[in-house]
VOPAGU-2260 file (C-alpha; in pm, 1 decimal, decimal comma):
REM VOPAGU-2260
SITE   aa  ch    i         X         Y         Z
SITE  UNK   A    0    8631,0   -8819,3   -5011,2
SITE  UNK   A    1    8744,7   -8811,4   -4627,6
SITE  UNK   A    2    8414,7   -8717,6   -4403,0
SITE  UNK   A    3    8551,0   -8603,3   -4099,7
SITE  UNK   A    4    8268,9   -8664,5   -3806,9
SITE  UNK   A    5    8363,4   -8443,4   -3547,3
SITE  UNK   A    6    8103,8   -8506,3   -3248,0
SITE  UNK   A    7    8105,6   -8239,0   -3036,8
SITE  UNK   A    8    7822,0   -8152,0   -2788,9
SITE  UNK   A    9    7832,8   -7849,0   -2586,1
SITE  UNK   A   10    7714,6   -8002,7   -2254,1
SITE  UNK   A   11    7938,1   -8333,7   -2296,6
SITE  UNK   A   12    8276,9   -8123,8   -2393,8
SITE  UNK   A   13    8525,3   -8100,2   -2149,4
SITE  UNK   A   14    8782,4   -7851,6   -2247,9
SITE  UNK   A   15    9095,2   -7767,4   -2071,7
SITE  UNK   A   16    9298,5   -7493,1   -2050,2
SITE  UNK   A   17    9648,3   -7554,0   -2057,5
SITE  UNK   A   18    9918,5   -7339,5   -2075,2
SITE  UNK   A   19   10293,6   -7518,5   -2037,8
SITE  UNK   A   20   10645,1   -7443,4   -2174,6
SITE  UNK   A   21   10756,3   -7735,9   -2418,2
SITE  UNK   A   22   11080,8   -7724,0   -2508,5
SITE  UNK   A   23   11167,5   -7812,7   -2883,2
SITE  UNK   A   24   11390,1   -8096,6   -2972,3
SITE  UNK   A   25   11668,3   -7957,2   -2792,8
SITE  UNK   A   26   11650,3   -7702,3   -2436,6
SITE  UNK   A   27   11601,0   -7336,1   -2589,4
SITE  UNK   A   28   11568,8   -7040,5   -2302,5
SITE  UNK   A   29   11324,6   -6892,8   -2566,6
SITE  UNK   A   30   11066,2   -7163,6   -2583,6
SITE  UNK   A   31   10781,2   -7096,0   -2738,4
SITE  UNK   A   32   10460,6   -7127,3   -2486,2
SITE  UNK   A   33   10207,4   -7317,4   -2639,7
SITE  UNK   A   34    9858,8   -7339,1   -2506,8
SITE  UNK   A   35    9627,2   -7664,0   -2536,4
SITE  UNK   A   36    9289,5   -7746,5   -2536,4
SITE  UNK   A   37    9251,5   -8140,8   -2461,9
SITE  UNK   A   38    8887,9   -8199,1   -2588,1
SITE  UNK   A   39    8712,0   -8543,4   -2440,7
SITE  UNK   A   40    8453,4   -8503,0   -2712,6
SITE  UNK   A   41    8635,0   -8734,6   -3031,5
SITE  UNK   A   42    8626,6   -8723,6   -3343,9
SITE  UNK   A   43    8588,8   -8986,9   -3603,4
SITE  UNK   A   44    8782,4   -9052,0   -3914,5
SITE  UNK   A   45    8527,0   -9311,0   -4174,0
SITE  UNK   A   46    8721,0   -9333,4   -4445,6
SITE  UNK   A   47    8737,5   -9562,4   -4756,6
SITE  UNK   A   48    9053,9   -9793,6   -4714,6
SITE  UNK   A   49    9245,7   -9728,5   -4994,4
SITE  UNK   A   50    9223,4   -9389,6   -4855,1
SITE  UNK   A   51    9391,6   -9480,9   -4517,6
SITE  UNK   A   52    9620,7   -9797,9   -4628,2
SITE  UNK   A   53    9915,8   -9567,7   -4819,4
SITE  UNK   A   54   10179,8   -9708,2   -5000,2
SITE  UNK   A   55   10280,3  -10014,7   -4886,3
SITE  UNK   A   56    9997,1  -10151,2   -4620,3
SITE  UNK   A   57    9962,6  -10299,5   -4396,5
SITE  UNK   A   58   10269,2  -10111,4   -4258,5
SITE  UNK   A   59   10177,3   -9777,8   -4353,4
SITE  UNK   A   60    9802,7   -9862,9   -4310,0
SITE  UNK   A   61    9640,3   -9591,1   -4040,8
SITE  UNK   A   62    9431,7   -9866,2   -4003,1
SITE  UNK   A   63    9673,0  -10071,5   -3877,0
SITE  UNK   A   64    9819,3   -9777,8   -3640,9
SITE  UNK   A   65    9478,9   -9588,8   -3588,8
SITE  UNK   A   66    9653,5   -9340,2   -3350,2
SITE  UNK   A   67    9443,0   -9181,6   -3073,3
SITE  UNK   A   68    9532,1   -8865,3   -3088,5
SITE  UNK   A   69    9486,9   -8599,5   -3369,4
SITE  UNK   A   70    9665,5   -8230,2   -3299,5
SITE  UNK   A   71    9458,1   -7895,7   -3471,1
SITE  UNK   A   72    9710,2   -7642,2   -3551,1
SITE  UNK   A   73    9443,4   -7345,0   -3643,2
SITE  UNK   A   74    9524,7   -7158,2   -3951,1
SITE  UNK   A   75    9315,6   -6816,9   -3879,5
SITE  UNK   A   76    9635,2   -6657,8   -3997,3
SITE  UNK   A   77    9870,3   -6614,9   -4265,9
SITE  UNK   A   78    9921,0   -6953,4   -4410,3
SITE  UNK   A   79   10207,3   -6923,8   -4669,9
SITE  UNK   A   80   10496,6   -7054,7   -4489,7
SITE  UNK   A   81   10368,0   -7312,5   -4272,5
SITE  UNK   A   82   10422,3   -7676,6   -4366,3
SITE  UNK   A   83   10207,0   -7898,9   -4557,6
SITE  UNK   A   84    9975,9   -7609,3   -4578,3
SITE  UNK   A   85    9814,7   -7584,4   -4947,5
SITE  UNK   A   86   10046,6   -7957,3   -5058,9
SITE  UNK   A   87   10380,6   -7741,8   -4934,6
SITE  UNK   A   88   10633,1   -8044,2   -4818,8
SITE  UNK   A   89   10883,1   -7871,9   -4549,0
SITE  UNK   A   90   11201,0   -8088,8   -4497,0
SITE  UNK   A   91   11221,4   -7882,2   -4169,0
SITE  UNK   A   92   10965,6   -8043,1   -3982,4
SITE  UNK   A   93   11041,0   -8436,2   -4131,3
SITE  UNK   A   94   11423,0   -8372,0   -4016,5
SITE  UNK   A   95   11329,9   -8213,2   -3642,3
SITE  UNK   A   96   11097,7   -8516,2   -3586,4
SITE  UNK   A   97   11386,5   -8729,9   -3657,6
SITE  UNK   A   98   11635,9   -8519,7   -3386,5
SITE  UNK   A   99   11378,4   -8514,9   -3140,8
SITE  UNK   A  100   11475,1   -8659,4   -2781,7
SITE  UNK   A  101   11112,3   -8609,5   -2680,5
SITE  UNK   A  102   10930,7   -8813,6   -2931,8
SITE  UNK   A  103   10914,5   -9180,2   -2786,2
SITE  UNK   A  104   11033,9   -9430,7   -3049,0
SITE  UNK   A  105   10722,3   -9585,2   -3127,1
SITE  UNK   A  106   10569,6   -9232,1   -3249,5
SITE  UNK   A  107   10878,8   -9170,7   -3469,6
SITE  UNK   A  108   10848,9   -9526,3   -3645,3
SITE  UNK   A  109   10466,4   -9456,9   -3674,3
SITE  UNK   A  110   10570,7   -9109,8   -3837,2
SITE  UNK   A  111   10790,1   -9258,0   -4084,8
SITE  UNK   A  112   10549,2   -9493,3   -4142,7
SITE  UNK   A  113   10270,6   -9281,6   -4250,7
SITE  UNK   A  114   10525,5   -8993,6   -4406,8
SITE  UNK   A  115   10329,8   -9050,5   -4725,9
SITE  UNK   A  116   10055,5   -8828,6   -4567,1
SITE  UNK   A  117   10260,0   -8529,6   -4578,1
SITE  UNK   A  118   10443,8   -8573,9   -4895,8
SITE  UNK   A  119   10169,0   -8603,3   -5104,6
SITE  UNK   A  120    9783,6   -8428,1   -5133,1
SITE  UNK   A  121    9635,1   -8654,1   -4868,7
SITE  UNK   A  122    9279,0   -8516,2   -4820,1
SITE  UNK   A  123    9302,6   -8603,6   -4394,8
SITE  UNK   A  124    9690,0   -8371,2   -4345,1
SITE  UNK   A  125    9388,2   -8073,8   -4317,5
SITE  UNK   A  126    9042,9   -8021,8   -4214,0
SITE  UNK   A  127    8774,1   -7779,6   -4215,1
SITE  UNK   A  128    8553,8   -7771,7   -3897,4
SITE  UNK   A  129    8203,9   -7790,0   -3904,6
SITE  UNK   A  130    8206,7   -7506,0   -3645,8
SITE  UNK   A  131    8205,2   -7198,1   -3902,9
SITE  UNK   A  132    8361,4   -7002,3   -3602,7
SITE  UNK   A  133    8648,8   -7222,3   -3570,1
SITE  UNK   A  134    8947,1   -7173,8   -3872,1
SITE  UNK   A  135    9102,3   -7495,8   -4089,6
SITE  UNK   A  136    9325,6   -7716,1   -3866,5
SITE  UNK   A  137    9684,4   -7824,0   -3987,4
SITE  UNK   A  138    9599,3   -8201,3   -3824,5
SITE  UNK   A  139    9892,0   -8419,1   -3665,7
SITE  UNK   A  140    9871,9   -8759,5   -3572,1
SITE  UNK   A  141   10047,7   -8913,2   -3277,9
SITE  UNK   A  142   10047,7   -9233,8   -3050,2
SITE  UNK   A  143   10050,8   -9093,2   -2687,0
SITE  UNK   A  144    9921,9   -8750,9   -2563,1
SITE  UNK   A  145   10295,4   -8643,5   -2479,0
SITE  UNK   A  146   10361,6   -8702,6   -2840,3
SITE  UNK   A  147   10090,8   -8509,5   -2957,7
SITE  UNK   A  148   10222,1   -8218,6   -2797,7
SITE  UNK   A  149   10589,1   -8256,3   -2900,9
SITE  UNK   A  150   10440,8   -8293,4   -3237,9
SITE  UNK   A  151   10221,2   -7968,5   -3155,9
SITE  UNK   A  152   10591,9   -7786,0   -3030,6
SITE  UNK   A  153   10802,7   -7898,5   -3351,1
SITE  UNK   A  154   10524,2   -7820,1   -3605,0
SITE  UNK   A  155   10547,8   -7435,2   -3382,7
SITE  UNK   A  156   10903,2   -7394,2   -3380,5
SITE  UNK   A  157   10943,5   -7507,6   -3731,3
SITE  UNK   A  158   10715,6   -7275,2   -3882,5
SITE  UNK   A  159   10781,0   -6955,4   -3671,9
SITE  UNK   A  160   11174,4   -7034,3   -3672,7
SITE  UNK   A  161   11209,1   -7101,9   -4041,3
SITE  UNK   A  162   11014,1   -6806,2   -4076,9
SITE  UNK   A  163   11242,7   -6618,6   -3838,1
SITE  UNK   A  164   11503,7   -6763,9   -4019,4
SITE  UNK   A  165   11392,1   -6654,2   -4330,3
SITE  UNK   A  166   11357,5   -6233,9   -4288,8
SITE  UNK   A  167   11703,9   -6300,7   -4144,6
SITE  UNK   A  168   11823,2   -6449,5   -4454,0
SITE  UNK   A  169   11618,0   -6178,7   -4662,7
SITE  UNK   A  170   11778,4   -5890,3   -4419,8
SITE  UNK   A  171   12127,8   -6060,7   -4556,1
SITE  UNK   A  172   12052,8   -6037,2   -4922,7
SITE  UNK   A  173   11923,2   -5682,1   -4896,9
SITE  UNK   A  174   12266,2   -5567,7   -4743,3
SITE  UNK   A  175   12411,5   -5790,9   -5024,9
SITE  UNK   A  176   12217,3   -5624,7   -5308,3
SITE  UNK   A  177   12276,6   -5252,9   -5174,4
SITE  UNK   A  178   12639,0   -5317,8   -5160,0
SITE  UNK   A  179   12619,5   -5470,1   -5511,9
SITE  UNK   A  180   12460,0   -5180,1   -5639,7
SITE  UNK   A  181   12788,3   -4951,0   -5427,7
SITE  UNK   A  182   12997,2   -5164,7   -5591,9
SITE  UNK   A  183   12899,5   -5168,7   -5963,5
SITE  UNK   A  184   12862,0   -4794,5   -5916,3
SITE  UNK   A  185   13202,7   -4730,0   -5827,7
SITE  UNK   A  186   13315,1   -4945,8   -6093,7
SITE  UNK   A  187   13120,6   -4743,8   -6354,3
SITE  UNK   A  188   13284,6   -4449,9   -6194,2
SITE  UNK   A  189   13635,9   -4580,7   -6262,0
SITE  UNK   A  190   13518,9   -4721,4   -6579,8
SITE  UNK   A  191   13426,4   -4397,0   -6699,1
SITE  UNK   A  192   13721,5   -4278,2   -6636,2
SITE  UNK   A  193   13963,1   -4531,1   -6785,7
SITE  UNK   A  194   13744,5   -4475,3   -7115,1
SITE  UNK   A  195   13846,1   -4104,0   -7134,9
SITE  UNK   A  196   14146,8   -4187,1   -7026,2
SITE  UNK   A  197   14182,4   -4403,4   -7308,1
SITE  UNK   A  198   14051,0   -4143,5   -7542,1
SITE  UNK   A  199   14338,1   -3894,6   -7445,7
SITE  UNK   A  200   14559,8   -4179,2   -7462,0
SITE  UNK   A  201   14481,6   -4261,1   -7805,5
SITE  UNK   A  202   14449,8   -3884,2   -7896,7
SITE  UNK   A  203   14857,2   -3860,1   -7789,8
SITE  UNK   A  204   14970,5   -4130,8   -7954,5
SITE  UNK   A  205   14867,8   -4015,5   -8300,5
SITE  UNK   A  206   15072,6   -3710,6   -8264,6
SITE  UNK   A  207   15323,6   -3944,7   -8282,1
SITE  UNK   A  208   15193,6   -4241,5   -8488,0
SITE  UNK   A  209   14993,2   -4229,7   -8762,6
SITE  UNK   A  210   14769,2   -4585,9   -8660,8
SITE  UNK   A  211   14398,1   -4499,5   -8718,4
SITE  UNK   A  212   14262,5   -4870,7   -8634,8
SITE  UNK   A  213   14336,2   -5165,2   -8403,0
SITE  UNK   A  214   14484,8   -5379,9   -8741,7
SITE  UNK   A  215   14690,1   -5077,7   -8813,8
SITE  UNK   A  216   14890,0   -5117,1   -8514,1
SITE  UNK   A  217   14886,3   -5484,6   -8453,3
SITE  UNK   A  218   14987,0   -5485,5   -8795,6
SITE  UNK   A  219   15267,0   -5216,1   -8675,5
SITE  UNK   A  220   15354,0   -5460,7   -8360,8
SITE  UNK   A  221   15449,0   -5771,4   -8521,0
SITE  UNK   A  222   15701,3   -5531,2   -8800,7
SITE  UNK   A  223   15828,8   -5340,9   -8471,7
SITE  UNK   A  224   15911,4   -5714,7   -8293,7
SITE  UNK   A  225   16114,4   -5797,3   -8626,5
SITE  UNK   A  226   16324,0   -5488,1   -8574,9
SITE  UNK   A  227   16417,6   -5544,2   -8225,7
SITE  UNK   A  228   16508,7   -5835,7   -8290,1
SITE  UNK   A  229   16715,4   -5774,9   -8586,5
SITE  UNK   A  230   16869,8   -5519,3   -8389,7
SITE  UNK   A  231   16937,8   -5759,4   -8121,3
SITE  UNK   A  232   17119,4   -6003,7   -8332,8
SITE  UNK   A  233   17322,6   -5695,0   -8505,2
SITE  UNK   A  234   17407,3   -5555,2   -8108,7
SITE  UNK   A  235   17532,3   -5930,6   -8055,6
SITE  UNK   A  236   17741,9   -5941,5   -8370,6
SITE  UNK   A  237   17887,8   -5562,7   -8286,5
SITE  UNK   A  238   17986,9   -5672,9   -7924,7
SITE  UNK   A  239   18165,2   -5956,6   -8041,2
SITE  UNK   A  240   18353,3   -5771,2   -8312,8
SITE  UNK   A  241   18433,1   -5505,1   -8035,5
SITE  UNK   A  242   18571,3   -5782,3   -7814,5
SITE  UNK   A  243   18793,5   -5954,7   -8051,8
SITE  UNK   A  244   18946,8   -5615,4   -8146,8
SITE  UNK   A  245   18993,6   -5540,5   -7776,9
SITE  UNK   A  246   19168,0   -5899,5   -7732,6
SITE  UNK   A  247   19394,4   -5798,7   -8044,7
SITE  UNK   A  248   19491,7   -5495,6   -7873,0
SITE  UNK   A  249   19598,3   -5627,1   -7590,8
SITE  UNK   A  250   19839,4   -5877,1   -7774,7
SITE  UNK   A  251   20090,5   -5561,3   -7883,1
SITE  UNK   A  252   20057,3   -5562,1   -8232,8
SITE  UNK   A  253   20294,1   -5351,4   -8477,5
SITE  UNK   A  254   20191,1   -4974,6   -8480,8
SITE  UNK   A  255   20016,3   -5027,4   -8832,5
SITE  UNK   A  256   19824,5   -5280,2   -8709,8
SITE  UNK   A  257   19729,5   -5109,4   -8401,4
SITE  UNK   A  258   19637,9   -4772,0   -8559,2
SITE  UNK   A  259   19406,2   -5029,0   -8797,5
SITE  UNK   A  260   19268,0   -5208,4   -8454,1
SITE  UNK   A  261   19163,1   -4816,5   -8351,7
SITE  UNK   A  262   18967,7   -4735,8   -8619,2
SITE  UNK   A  263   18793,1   -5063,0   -8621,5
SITE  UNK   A  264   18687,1   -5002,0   -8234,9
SITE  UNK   A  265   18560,1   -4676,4   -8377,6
SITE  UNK   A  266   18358,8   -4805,9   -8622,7
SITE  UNK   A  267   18249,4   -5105,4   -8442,9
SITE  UNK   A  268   18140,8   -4879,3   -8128,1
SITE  UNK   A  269   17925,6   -4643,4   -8395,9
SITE  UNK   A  270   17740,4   -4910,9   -8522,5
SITE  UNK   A  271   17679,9   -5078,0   -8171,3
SITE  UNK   A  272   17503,4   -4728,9   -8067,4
SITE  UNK   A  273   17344,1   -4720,7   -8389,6
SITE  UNK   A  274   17179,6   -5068,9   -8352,0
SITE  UNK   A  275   17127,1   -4979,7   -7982,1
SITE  UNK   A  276   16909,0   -4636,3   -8124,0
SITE  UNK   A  277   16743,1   -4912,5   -8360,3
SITE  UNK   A  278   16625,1   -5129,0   -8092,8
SITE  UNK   A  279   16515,2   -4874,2   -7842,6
SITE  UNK   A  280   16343,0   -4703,2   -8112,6
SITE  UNK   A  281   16169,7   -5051,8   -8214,6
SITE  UNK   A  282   16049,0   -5051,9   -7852,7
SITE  UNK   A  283   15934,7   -4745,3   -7764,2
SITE  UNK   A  284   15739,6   -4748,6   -8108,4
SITE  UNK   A  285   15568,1   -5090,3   -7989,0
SITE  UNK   A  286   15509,3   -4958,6   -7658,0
SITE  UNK   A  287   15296,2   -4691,7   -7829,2
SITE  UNK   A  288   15123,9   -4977,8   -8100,6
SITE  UNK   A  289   15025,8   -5156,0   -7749,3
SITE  UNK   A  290   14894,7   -4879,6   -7583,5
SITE  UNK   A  291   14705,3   -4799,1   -7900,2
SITE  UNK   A  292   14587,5   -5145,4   -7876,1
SITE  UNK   A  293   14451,1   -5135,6   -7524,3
SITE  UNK   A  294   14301,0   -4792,4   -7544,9
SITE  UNK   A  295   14121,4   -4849,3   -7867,1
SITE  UNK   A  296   13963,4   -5167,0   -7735,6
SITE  UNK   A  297   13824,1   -4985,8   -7446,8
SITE  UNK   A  298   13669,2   -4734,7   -7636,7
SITE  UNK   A  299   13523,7   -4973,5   -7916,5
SITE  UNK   A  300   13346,3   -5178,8   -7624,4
SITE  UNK   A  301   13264,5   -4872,7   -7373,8
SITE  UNK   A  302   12925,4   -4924,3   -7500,3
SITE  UNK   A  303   12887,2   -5282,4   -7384,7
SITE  UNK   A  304   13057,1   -5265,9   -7074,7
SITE  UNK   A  305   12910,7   -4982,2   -6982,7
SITE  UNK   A  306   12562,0   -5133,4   -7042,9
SITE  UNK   A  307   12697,0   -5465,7   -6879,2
SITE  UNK   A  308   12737,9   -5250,1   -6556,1
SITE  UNK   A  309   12431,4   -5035,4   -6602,3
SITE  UNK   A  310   12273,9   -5436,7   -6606,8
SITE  UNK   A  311   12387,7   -5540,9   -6332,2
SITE  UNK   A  312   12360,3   -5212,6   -6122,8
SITE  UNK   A  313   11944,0   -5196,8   -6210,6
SITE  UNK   A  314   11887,9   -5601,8   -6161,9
SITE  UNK   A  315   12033,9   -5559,9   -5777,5
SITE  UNK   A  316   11864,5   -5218,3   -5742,1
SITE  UNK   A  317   11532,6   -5378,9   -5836,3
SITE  UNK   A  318   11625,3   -5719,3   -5620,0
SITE  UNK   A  319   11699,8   -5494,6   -5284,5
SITE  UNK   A  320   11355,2   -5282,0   -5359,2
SITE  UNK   A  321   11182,8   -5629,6   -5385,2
SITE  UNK   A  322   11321,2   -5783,1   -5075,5
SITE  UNK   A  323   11281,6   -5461,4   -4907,3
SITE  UNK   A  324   10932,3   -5425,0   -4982,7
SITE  UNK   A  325   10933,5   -5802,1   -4869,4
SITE  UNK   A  326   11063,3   -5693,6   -4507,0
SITE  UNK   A  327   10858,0   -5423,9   -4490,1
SITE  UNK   A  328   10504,0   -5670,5   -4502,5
SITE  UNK   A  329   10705,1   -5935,8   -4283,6
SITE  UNK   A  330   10510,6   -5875,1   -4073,9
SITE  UNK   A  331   10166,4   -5920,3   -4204,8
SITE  UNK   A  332   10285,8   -6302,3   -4278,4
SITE  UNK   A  333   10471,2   -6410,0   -3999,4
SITE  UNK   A  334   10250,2   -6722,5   -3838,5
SITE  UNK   A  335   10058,2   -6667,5   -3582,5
SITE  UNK   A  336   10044,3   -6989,1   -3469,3
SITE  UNK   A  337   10213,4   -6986,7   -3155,1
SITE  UNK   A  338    9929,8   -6716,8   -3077,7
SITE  UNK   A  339    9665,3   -6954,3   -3103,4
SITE  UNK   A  340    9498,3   -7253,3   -2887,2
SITE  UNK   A  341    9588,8   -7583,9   -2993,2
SITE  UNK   A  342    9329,2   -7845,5   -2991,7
SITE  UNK   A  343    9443,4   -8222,4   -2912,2
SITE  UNK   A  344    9139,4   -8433,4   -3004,4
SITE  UNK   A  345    9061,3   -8846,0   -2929,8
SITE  UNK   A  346    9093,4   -8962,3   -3314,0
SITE  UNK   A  347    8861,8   -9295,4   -3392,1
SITE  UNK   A  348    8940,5   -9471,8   -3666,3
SITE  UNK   A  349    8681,1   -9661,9   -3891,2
SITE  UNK   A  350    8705,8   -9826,7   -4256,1
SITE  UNK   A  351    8410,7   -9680,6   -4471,7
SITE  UNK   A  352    8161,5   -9961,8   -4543,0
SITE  UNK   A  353    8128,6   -9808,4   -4898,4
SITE  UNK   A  354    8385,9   -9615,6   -5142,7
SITE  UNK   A  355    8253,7   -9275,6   -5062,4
């Protein structure tokens, strides 16, 4: 196990006081102001080696690094959504380091390097000081003192940020949920009132038809679509009839013939009405089967859809209550952080002599 050996003596400590805007990675008018205490006093890390060589030494050896300079973010505040903070990895902080233009070179090959620290449950990413007064330290490692407080300022902005960014995001989804649950409301309002529509539909049409279920009339729309278009073909037959007498009248026959031609046009212009009546009938008859149709099926699955709405109308009314009872304690879990002195200590690095 890591045994941190922080040697700190009152009379020998010099601690100083600094307070200094640091700009994150890129110039923001709204810097956090971080204050630092540079302690003189070190403190030693004696650790086994395996414990300090990671993955692939000697590269990603802190042995082979040993960087002088350790930064103690205190965590005397609410801890849940600050990085590497109880094993919690935050992509945020790995991808700032990499944008930084304040971060010399050297200290962003030597974080890459030793990345393994923060991905995984590396006993020396926190520490617990043997001052009972003093809180657990988030602790960062850097190269020069410059970069250990650029590392200090992106560790800050990341947490507070993402956390500002967060209640923003969680202020979005509450507006999103509340007008998901206007929404599905006014849709169960019109629902409600295309299902009694429905129900007086279907209540006219059987004055008219006798179809009791949905195979009754589907049954009754395929026969009505044989009859239209039997009358079709008859109303095509008629009209030709009707124009070949029409030619034959115009050719002058004798007066027998003619008076014949008449009577045929007669005829002929009965039965083309007739088969007209047929088809319009045919229609207007399917025209009622469909609306049948449609305003039975709404009425057989009322019951579902409404329940499908009354679903969907409770799961975003409970989702806004949760996220507004989540803004509500924002407060109590924002990081206080950038409230808080920031220790830079000298690190010295030593390889245990035994496994412990």
């Amino acid at each position: 196990m890591i045994r941190f050996k922080h040697r700190l003596s009152m009379s020998l400590a010099v601690l100083v006081l600094l307070s200094l805007m640091i700009g994150a990675a890129e110039p923001n008018e709204n810097a956090t102001v971080l204050r630092f205490e540079v302690s003189s006093a070190p403190f030693k890390f004696v650790l086994p080696p395996r414990e300090l060589e990671g993955p692939q030494p000697p590269g990603t050896s802190f042995l082979s690094w040993k960087p002088p300079y350790a930064v103690g973010i205190p965590l005397d505040g609410p801890t849940t959504y600050l990085p590497f903070v109880e094993d919690r990895e935050d992509r945020g902080f790995h991808e700032a380091v990499e944008h930084s233009e304040k971060l010399s070179p050297r200290q962003k090959e030597f974080l890459e390097a030793t990345r393994w620290v923060y991905e995984s449950k590396s006993l020396f990413k926190l520490r617990r000081s043997q001052d009972p007064n003093r809180p657990r330290e988030v602790v960062l490692y850097a190269l020069t003192l410059e970069d250990a407080k650029e590392m200090a300022q992106i560790y800050v902005d990341v947490a507070v940020n993402g956390f500002d960014d967060w209640v923003q995001f969680q202020a979005k989804r509450l507006k999103e949920h509340e007008g998901f649950v206007g929404s599905f409301q006014t849709k169960m309002q019109e629902f409600e009132v295309s299902v009694q529509g429905a129900q007086a539909s279907i209540v006219e049409i059987q004055k008219r038809v006798g179809y009791r279920t949905v195979q009754e009339a589907t049954a009754a729309i395929a026969e009505l679509d044989r009859m239209r278009n039997a009358a079709e073909v008859d109303i095509a037959g008629i009209q030709a009839k009707i124009a070949a007498i029409q030619r034959w009248q115009g050719e002058a026959p004798g007066t027998m013939v003619l008076d014949r031609l008449k009577a045929m046009f007669v005829e002929e212009s009965i039965a083309l009405e007739a088969a007209e009546a047929r088809k319009t009938m045919a229609m207007q008859l399917r025209g009622d089967a469909n609306k049948f149709v449609d305003a039975r099926q709404i009425v057989d699955n009322a019951g579902e859809e409404k329940q499908r709405l009354m679903d969907q109308i409770e799961t975003n009314k409970n989702n806004a209550d949760g996220t507004r009872e989540w803004l509500d304690r924002s407060g109590k879990l924002r990081p206080r952080i950038k409230d808080r002195t920031i220790t830079i200590y000298q690190a010295e690095w030593a390889a245990a002599t035994t496994g412990n």
